[in-house]
N, C-alpha and C positions, 0 to 999 in steps of 0.2 A: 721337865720330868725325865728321868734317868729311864736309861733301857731295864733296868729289875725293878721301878717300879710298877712301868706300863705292863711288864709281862705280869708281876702278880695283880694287877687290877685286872688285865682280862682275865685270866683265871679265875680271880671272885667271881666276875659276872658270868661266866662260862656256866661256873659249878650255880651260882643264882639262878640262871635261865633254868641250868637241868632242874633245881629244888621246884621250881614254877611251874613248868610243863609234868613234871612229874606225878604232881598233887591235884593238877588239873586232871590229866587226863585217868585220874585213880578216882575223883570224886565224880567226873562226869560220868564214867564206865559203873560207878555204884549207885547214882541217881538214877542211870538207865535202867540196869538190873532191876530196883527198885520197882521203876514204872513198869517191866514187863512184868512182873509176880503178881502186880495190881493189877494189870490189865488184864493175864491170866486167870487171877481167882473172880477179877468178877464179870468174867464171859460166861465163867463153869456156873456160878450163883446166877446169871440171867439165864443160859439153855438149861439149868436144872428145873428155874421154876417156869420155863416153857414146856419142859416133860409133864410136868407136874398138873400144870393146866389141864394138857393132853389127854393122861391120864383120868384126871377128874370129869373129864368131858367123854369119855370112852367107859369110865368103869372100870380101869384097868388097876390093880394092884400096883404097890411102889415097888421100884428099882432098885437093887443095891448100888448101881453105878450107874446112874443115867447118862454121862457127860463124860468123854474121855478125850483127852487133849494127843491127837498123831504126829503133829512137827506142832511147832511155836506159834505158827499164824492158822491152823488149822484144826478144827473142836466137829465130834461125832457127838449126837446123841439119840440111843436106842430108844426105839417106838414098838409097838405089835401092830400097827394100822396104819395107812396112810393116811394123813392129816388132810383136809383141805389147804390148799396152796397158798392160799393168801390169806386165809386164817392164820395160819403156820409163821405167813412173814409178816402180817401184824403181830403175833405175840412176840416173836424176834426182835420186831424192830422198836416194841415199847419198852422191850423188859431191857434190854441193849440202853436203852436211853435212858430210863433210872438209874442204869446201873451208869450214867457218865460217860458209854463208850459209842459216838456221834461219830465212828468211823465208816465210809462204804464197808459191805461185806456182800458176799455171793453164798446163796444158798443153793442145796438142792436135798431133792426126795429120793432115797434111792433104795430099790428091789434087789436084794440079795438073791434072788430066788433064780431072778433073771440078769439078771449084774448089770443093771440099768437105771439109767436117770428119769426118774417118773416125772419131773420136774424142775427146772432149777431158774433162778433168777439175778439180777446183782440189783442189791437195792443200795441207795443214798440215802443218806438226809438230807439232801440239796434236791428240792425239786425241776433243777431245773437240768438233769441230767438224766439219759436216757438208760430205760430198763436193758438187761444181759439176755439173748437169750441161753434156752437151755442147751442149745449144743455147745457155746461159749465156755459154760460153766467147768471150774478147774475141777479134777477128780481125783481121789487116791486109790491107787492101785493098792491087789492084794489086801482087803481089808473084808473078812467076811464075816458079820455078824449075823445070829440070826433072823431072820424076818426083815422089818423095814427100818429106815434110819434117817437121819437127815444130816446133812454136814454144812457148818459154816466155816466159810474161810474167808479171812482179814487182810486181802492184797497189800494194802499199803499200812499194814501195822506198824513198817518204821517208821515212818517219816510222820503218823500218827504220835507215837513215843516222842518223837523227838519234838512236834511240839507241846510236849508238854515239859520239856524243858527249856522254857524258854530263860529264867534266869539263869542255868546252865552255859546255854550256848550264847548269850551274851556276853558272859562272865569269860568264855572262852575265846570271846573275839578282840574281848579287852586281852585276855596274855599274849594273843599272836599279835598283836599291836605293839606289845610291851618286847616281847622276841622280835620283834623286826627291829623294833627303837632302838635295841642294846644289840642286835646284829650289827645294823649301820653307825652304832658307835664303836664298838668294836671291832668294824673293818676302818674308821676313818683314824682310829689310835693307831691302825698298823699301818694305816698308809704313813700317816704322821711319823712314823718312828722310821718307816723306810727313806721317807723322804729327810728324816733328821743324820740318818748314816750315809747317805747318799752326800748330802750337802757336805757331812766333815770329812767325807772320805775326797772328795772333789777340791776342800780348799787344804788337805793334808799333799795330794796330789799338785794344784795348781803354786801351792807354798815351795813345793819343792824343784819344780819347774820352771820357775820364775827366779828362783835363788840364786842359784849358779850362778847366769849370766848377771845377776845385779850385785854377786859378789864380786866377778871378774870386773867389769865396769868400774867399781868402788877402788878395786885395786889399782888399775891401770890410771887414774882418774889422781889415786896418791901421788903414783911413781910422776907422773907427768906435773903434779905442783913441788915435786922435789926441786929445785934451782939447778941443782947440779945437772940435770936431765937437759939442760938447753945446751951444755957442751957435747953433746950425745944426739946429734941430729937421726942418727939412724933408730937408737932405740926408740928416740922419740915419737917417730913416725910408725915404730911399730904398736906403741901403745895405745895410737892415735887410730889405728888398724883395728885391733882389739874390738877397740869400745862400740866404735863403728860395725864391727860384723857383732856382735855382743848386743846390742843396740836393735841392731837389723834383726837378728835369731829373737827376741826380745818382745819384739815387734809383730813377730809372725807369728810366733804364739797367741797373742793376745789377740789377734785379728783370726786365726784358727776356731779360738773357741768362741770367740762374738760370733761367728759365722755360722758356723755347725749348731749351735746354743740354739739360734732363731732359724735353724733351717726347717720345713715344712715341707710333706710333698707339695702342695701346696703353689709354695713359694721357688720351688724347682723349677727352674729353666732347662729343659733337655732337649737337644739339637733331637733332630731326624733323621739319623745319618745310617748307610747300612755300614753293618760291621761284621767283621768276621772273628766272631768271640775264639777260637782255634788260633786264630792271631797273635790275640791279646796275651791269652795265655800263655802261649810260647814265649813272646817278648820280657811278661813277668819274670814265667820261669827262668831264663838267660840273665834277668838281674839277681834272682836269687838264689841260682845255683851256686854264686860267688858265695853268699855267705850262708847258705846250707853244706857247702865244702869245710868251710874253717873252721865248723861245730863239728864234722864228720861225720854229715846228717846222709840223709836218702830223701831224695823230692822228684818223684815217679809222674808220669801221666798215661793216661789211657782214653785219648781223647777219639772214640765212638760214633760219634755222632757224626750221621750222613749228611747234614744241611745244619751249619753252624752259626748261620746269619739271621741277625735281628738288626730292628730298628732301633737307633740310642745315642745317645752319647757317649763320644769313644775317650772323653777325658772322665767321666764318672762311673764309667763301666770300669775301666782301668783301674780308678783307683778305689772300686769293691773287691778289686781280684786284688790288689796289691792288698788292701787292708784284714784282706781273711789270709792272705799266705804271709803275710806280718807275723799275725796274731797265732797262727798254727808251728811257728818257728821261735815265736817267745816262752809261749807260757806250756812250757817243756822241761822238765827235771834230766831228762835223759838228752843222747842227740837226737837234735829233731829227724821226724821220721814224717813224708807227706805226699798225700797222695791227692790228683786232682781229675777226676773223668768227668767227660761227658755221653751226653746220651740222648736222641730223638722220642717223645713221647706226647702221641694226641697233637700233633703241632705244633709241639713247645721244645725248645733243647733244656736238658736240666746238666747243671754243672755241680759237682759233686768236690768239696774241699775236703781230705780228712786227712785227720791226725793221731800220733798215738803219744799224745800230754798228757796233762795233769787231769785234763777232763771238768766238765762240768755238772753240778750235782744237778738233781729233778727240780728242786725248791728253787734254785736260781736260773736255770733255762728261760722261762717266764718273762723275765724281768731284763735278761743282758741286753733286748735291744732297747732298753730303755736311756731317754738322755740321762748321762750323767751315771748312771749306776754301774758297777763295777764288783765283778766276783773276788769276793774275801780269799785272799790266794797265801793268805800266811805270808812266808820270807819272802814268796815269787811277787810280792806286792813292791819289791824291790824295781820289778820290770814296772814304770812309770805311765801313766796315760789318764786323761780326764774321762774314761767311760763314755767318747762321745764314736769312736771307732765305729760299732757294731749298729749304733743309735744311726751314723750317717748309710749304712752300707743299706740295713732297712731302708731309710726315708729313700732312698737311690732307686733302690728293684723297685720300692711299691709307684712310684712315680713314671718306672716304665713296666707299669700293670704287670708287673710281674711278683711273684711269691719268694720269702725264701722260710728254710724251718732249720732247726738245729735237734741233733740224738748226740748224746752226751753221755757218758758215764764215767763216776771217778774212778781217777788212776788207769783207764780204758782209751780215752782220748774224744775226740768230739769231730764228729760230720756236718758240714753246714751246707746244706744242699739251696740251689736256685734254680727256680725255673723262669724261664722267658720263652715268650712269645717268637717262632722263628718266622720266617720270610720265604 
């Protein structure tokens, strides 16, 4: 499958997922609505016709507005008398359950006169749950009607609403199933696709690498079945020479990347040796000031750090410092420019590589210490390597428990900082 096709397939699925969630959570948000307007109109239809009772039982002339709703889960309605209290929450809690609505609620009786709870309770439909008392009971502030009133409020009104959608919230557990499905196909298309440019870019790499010397080989390999070549003892032997180091380079390659391919912290052998990384570095620097010179670069240090010794191997340490000041001196448009500090911090020395290259974007940071993988560098892909560079420098630190990170920005250059444990 071609890279334009995978990208517009995820894209369908992308723009699918949004049509999906979209319409979900537009029918779920209107079913709700729905069920609260029900629930609403017939709290107001059951406390009306418990006014109503009241009244008839009192003598009292009808209300124009017996039932007034103050927030969403909480309903007032006007009385001229206090009711008996459990008269009051028998009519509540029958006319509540005609009306369908089988949720806990808490009532109370309350004197405007004296701005007080003459009464209040939380009743169930579940027997087997303990009555409120009235100092419990929730109250609304600033509400002063005249005479007497009684208020119910509906604590757990949502989670009431919401099982009454239960084909709803089914129906909703079925799309986030269906969004996970097409998430995880969607990330394992892009692993797939990284790993499909990963692989061509590695045998576009390894093709090229290997060519060289298996054309020089081919060459030398002719001249030496030439006949005339045996009156030519010396060329002879230099062809003979050739193929042999051609041969050897050839060789070491292909034993380079078996090596580094299956290396694994893991599988890491690392001596215990002290070292003094202030060392190491110098020595680097001394080999690459030679060819930071013939580019008519700059390769600075400012090595800081009061206690510079750790525990490690002084042949992998070495060549993490050699393979970040490699890569800080190639992949550079301008002359290289490079700077290397260290620094004590919490116990740890941290060593600091930077550069002012081509730099690396946010979207591939991520990924450079991956095996194998290798930043899309346009012409600069000119500068040759299997992507296993950065891949081994990681497997290296994390195997002597130590960290490294990379800050990066294009056209800016890139910082690869290490921290290790010092002694």
């Amino acid at each position: 499958m071609s890279g334009r096709t995978i990208t517009i397939v995820i894209l369908l699925a992308i723009l699918s997922l949004g049509i999906i969630v979209a319409g979900q959570v537009f029918w779920v948000k209107n079913a709700y609505d729905l069920q609260e307007k029900q629930f609403t109109g017939r709290v107001v239809v059951a406390l009306s016709e418990v006014v109503q009772q009241i009244r008839v039982m009192n003598k009292d002339s009808a209300a124009t507005e017996p039932v007034k709703q103050i927030s969403n889960n909480y309903f007032i309605a006007n009385i001229n008398d206090t009711p008996q209290p459990y008269l009051l929450e028998d009519l509540i809690k029958d006319e509540l359950e005609i009306s369908g609505l089988t949720d806990d609620f808490e009532y109370g009786i309350y004197d405007c006169f004296t701005d007080s709870i003459l009464f209040g309770s939380r009743v169930s439909f579940d027997p087997t749950k303990q009555r409120m008392r009235a100092d419990q009971i929730h109250r609304i502030e600033n509400f002063q009607p005249d005479g007497h009133y009684f208020g119910v409020l509906f604590p757990n009104k949502s989670s009431f609403l919401l099982k009454q959608l239960d084909f709803w919230m089914y129906s909703s557990i079925v799309v986030l199933l269906i969004v996970v499905f097409f998430s995880y196909t969607i990330s394992a298309m892009l692993k797939q696709k990284r790993l499909a440019e990963t692989r061509t870019d590695f045998v576009n790499n390894m093709t090229h690498e290997l060519k060289t010397p298996i054309a020089t080989i081919g060459l030398s390999a002719d001249a030496i079945s030439n006949p005339a070549i045996v009156n030519n003892p010396e060329r002879l032997q230099q062809y003979i020479g050739i193929i042999k180091n051609e041969n050897s380079r050839l060789k070491s390659q292909v034993d380079r990347v078996l090596q580094i391919a299956s290396l694994t912290p893991k599988k890491v052998h690392v001596k215990d040796e002290t070292l003094d990384l202030h060392e190491i570095i110098e020595k680097a620097v001394t080999t690459f000031k030679v060819q930071i010179d013939e580019a008519e670069g700059e390769l600075h240090t400012q090595l800081n750090a009061t206690n510079s010794f750790i525990k490690g191997d002084l042949v992998h340490i070495t060549n993490v410092v050699y393979n970040l000041l490699d890569n800080a001196a190639k992949y550079t448009e301008d002359a290289p420019n490079i700077t290397i500090t260290t620094h004590n911090e919490h116990g740890h020395i941290v060593i600091a590589i930077s550069d002012k290259g081509i730099g690396i974007s946010q979207q591939h940071q991520k990924s450079i210490f991956e095996r194998f993988y290798r930043v899309p560098t346009g012409n600069l892909h000119a500068v040759r390597g299997f992507g296993l560079g950065l891949f081994y420098v990681k497997t290296i630190i994390k195997a002597h428990k130590g960290t490294i990170d990379v800050k990066s920005a294009i056209g800016k250059g890139s910082t690869f900082t290490i921290k290790l444990k010092s002694i």
